[in-house]
N, C-alpha and C positions, 0 to 999 in steps of 0.2 A: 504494500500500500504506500502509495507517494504522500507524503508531508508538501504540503499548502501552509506557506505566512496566514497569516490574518489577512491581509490586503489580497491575495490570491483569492482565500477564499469569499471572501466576499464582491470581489468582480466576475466570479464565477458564478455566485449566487445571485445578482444583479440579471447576470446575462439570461439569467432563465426563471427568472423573477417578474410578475407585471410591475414591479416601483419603478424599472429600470427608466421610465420618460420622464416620473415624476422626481427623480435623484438626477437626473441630466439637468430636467429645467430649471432645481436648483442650483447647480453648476452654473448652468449660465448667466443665471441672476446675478450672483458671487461675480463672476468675470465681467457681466454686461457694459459695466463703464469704463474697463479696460478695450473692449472689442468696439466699443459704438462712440466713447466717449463723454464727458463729466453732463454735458448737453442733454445728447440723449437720454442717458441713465436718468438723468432728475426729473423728465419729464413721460417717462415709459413708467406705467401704473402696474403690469402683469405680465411675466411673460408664459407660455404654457405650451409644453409639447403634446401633440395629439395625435398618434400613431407617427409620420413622417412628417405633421406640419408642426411649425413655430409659427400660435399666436402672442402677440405685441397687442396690448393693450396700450392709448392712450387719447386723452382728451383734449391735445393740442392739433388743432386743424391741419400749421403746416410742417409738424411733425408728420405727422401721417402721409403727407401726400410725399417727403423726403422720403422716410424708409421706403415707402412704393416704390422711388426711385433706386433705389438701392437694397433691393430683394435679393440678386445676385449675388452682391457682396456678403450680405448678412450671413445666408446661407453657407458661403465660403468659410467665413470667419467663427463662424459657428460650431462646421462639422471639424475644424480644423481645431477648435479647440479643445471639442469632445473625443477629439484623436479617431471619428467615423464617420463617414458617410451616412447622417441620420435621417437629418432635416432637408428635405426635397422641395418644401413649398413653405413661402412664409404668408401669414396673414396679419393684416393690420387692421383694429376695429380703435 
């Protein structure tokens, strides 16, 4: 029988786990103002993975219509920090 760290085992249990989106989303939250910036992060209300998407909550008008512009990126910045290809579609309400 193979010996697992504690961190092994638990990104093994993650991986085949349903928290595994809601333990990501909070990662991303944790890094969001690193990845998006002191701007965005102050004025993004929620963010929340749902199967492949990332919704972004927020009540700034031209906030919203910026991340729109910048889906791609997000995306990029995102999977990249989760170390996978997760999040395929972002949404902005």
């Amino acid at each position: 029988m193979a010996e697992l760290s504690i961190g092994e085992a638990l990104q093994l249990f993650l991986k085949k786990s349903k928290l595994k989106a809601g333990v990501q989303a909070v990662q991303i939250e944790t890094i969001w103002e690193t990845l998006m910036g002191k701007t965005v992060a102050k004025y993004t209300d929620k963010i929340q993975i749902v199967g492949s998407t990332l919704f972004i909550n927020t009540n700034v008008a031209p906030l919203k219509n910026e991340l729109l512009y910048q889906k791609d990126t997000i995306i990029q910045r995102v999977n990249e920090a989760l170390g996978e290809k997760i999040i395929k579609e972002v949404v902005v309400r």
